[in-house]
N, C-alpha and C positions, 0 to 999 in steps of 0.2 A: 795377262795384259788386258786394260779396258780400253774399249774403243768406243768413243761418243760422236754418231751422226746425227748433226744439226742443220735444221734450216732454220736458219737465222729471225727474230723477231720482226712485224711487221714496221718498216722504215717511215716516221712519223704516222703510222695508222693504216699504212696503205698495203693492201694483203697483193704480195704479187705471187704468177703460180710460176717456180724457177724450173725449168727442165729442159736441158739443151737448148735449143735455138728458141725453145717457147718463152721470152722471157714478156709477160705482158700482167695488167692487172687480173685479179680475182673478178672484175666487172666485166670485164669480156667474153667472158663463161656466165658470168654471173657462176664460179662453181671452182671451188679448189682443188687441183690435182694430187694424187697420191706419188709421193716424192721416190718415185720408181729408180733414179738413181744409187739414190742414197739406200734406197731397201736393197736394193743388185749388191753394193757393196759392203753391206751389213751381211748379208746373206752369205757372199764369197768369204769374209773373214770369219763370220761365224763357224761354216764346214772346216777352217781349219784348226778351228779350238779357241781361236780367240777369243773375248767375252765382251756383246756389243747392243747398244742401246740406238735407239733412233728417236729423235723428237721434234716433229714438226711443228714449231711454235707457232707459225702463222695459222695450221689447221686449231689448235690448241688454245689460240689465244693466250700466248705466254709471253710474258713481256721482260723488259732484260735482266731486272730484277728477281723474276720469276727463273729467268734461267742460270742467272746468278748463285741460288739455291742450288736449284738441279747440281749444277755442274759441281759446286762443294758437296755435295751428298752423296754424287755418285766418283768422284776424285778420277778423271780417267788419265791415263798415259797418253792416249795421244785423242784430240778433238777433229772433225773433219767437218767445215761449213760448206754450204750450197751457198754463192753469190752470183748474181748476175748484174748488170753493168750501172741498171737504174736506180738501185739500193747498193753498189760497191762498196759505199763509202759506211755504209750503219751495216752492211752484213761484215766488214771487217772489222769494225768495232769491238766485234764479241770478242775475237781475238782479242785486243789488247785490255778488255775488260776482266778474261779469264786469267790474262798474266799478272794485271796487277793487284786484281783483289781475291785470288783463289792458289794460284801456285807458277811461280814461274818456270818450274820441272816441266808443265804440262806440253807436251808437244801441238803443233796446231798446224794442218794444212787446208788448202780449197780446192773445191771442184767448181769446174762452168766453163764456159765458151770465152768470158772476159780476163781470166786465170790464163787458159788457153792462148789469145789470141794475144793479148797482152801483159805477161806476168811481170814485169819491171813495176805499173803501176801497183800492184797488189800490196808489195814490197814497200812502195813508197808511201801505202796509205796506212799500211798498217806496222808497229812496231813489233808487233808482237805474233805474225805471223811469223811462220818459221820456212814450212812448202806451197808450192802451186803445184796442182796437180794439171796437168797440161793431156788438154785431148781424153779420149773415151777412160772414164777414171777407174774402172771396177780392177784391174789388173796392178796397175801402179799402185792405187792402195793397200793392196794386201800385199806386194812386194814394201811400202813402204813400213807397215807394221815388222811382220819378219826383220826388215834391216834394226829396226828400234828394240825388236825384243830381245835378238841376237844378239848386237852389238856389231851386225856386217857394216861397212861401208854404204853411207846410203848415195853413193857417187855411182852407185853400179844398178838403180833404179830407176830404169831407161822411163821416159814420162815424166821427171819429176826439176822442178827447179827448188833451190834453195838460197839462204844467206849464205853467205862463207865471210872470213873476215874485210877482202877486199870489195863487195858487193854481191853480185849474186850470180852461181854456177847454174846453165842451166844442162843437164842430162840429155844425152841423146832420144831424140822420139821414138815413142814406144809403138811396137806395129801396131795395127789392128786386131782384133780379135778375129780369128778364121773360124772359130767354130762358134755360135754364138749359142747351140744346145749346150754346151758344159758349162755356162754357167747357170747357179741353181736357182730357182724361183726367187724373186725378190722376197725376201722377209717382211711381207706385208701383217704378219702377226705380231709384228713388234711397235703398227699403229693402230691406235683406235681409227679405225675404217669407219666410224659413223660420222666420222666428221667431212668425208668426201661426200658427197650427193649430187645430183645431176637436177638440173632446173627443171622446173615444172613438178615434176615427179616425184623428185626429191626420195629414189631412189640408193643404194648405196652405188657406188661404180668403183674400178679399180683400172689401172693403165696395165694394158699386157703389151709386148715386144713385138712385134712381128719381124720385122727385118731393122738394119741399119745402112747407114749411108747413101748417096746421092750421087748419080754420074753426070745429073744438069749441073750448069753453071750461071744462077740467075745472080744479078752482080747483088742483089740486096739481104742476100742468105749468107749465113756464118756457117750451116750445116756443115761444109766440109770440114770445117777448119774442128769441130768434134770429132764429127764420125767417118769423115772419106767420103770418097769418091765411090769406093767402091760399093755395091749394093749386094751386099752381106743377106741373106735369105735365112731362118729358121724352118727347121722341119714344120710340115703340114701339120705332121702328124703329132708332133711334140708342144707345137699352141693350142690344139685340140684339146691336149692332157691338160697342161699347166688350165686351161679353162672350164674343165674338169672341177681339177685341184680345187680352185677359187669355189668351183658353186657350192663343191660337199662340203669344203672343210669351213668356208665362211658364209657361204649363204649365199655369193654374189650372184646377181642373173644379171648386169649390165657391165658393159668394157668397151675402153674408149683403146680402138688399135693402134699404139705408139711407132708410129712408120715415120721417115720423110717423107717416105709417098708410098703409099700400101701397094697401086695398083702399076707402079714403074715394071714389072714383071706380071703381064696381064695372064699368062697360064699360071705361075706362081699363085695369084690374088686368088684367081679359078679353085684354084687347087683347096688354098685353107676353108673356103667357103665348101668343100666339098667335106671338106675332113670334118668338119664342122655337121654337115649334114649326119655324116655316118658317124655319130656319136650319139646325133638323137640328142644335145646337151638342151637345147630352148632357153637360147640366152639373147640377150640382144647389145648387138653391139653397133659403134658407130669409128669411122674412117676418113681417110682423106685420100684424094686420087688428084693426077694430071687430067685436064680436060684431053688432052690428045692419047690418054694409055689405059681408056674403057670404050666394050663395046658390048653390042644390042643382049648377046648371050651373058656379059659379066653381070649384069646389076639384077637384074631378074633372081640369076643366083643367088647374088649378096641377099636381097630381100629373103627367097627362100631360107637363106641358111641363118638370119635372125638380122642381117641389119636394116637401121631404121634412119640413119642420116650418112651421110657424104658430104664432106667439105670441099670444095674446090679453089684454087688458086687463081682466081679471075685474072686479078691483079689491077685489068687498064681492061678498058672498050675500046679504046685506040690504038690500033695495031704501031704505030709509029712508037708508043709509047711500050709496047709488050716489046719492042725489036731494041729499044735503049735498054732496056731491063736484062736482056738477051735472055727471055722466057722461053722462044721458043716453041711460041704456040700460036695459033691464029684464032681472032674473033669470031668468026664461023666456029673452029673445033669447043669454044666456049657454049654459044649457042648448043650447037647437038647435044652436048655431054651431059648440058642442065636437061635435056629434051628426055634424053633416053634416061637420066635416071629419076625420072617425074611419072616418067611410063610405067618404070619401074615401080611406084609405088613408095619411092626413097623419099625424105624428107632432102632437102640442098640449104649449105652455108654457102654464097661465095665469100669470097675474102677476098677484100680489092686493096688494094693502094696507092695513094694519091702525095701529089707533091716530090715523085722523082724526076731527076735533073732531066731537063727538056719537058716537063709540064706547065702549060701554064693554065689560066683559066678558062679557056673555051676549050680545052681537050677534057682537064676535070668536069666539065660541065657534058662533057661527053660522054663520058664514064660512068656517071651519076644515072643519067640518064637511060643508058644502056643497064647498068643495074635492072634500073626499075624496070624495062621492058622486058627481063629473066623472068623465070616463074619458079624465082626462087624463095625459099620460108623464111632466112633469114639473112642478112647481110652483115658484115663487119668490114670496117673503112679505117683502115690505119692510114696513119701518117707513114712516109718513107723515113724512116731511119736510120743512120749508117751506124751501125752496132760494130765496134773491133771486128775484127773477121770476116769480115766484108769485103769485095771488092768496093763499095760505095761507099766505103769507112775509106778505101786508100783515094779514091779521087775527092773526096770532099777534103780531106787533107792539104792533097796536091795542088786544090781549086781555089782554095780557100773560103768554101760554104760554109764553113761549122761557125755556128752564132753564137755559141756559149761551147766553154769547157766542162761547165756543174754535167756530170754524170746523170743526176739525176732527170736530167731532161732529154736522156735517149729512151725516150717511151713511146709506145707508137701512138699517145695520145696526143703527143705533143708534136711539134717542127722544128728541126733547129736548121733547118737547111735554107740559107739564102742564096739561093741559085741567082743568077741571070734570066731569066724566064719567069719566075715565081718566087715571093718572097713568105718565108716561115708561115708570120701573122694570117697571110692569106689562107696560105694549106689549111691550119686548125679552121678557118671561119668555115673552107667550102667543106672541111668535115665534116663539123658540126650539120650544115645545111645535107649532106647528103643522107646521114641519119633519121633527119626531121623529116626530109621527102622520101625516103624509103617506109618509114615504120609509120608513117602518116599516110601510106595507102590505102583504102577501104579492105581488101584482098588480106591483104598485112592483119591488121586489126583483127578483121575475123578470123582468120587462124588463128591468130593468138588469143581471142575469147574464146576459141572451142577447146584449146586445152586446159580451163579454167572449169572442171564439172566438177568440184566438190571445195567447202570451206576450205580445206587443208591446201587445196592448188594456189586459192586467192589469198592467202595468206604468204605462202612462199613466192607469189608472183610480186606482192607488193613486197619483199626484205630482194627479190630482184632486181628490182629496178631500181633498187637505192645502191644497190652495187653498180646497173648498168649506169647509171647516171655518172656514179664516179669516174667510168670508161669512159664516156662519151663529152 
């Protein structure tokens, strides 16, 4: 039996990087991610015998024509797309493009948070899908294969919705995964890895696991509604190897650590940076932490043990505005956190977000401002969102905020939210502005021209910025 995972072609041109709750453009990275799902779940079916292909179009540059081909050439039994909310409607597409000009035998399901959160729409968009795979996908799909190959009942693959004649059944929810070591390395051998690279450096990089799930509840994350609540840990010692694995067997020396929040178990964090030590590997990797779950002795570590950036979830400068979000954190624990890991020697992303309900313009101007007075490297400034899965997807609903239906405008480039306090148009303008005034800092600039010392930087810094532009 073949098994074909795809990430769907890029939606009118626009390369977005799909992976759990990450659903944002290729300009926000300026860098496309290694589709760490889809390889988990190629890898899982492969160990059982199955026979499976992976092909990220968007990395590849394959367009639907192009996969049109593919997908006749290699005839699989059942197809599994990556979709997220912004691109729904062209990553389902492939679906009914595979049914009506290649075989309508073919079986065809989806992974993602939007599948997840909402699989009724999936259904209604697409004809020719058949499942949704609903929540952390790597288990339901390989139970779904087996029920296809066997001929079991696929009514008894907990995770999965379907058609049925009278509309659509959905499957009882599939647990979590309790041990996240048994599953085996994503089958990153089955992408060309030259096509990921890391800005500036233009490095190869690949996404490693460290833990799954989330026990905050900040109302504008989908996380749970993927991965849980609970915070699922892998051995120290077993991302040590898998990091290993990656350098000998492919070369890689840089890795972006795939967490909701690496540092939510501050001895845990401790720990892999240690194991990481006692391997001697000299890789460099980059993370994301709470400002309120590092301290003075973590980041020092982290530096020692190879990493070189930290993202943090700023979010708001105005605490009134962190407390509507139910973040969870105080503007002071923001300050220190940038402080101690600057001491450290760490590089700092914050990540803010502007335009959530009770914002208006003299708090974003707040916020803005407070950015710029971090002594942070780099900044990214989304729009508030409410993505399905959301607590802020059900009160925008309830509130009646949502300014358009089209999908494709839940991006965090955009605004669709006309609150009471701030309307849509405005949020994009003061983004745009907080960009302009952040990366328009003298401080800014000159960081950014020191890591331009050879042709080859200034060359991938300007194919950057024509990506950043499209972010921003």
């Amino acid at each position: 039996m073949r098994i074909f995972f795809v990430n769907p072609p890029a939606d009118d041109g626009i390369k977005q990087v799909r992976e759990g709750r990450c659903m944002q453009r290729m300009g926000a990275w300026t860098a496309l991610w290694t589709p760490v799902s889809l390889a988990y779940c190629a890898a899982l079916c492969r160990r059982e015998g199955f026979e499976v292909r992976i092909t990220d179009c968007i990395a590849e540059e394959i367009d639907f024509a192009g996969l049109e081909r593919m997908t006749g050439d290699y005839r699989p039994d059942l197809v599994i797309l990556n979709a997220i909310t912004a691109s729904i409607v062209s990553d389902l597409s492939t679906a009914d493009m595979i049914k009506e000009r290649i075989d309508r035998g073919i079986k065809i399901g989806v992974i993602g948070i939007h599948g997840t959160a909402i699989p009724e729409t999936c259904f209604k968009i697409s004809k020719g899908l058949d499942f949704v795979v609903r929540g952390e996908p790597e288990q339901t799909v390989l139970e779904l294969a087996r029920s296809l190959k066997d001929g079991s009942g696929i009514e008894k693959v907990d995770g999965l919705s379907c058609r049925s004649g009278t509309g659509v059944i959905h499957n009882r929810d599939r647990a979590f995964i309790s041990e996240l070591d048994e599953l085996p390395y994503p089958a990153y051998d089955l992408i060309d890895r030259t096509r990921y690279r890391l800005p500036f450096t233009g490095k190869q990089f690949l996404l490693v696991t460290t833990s799954r799930g989330c026990p905050n509840s900040c109302n504008f994350c989908t996380d749970h509604t993927y991965y849980g609540k609970k915070f699922r840990k892998r051995d120290p010692g077993k991302i040590a190897d898998e990091l290993a694995f990656d350098l000998e067997n492919y070369g890689v020396e840089d890795f972006l650590f795939w967490a909701e929040g690496f540092t939510q178990d501050m001895d845990y964090a401790k720990e892999v940076a240690r194991a990481i030590l006692r391997r001697r590997l000299g890789i460099r990797w980059v993370c994301n932490g709470r400002v309120d779950r590092v301290d003075e002795e973590m980041l020092p570590l982290f530096k020692e043990a190879g990493c070189t950036m930290i993202g943090f979830g700023v979010e708001s400068g105005v605490q009134e505005i962190l407390d509507r979000m139910n973040k969870k954190t105080k503007v002071e624990q923001i300050r220190h956190a940038v402080e101690l890991a600057k001491k450290a020697g760490l590089e700092v992303v914050a990540h803010v977000m502007l335009g959530y309900p009770g914002e208006t313009k003299e708090t974003a101007r707040r916020t803005i401002d407070f950015v710029k007075e971090l002594d942070v490297d780099f900044a990214q400034f989304y729009c508030a969102v409410p993505f399905p899965g959301s607590k802020l997807y059900e009160d925008a609903e309830k509130e009646g905020w949502l300014n358009s239906p089209n999908w494709r405008f839940y991006e965090q480039n955009y605004s669709i939210l006309d609150t009471p306090f701030l309307k849509a148009n405005d949020v994009v303008r003061l983004r745009k502005r907080a960009f302009m005034e952040f990366y328009k800092q003298p401080k800014v600039v000159l960081r950014t021209m020191k890591k331009l010392g050879s042709p080859g930087a200034i060359i991938r810094f300007i194919a950057m910025l024509r990506e950043f532009r499209s972010w921003v």
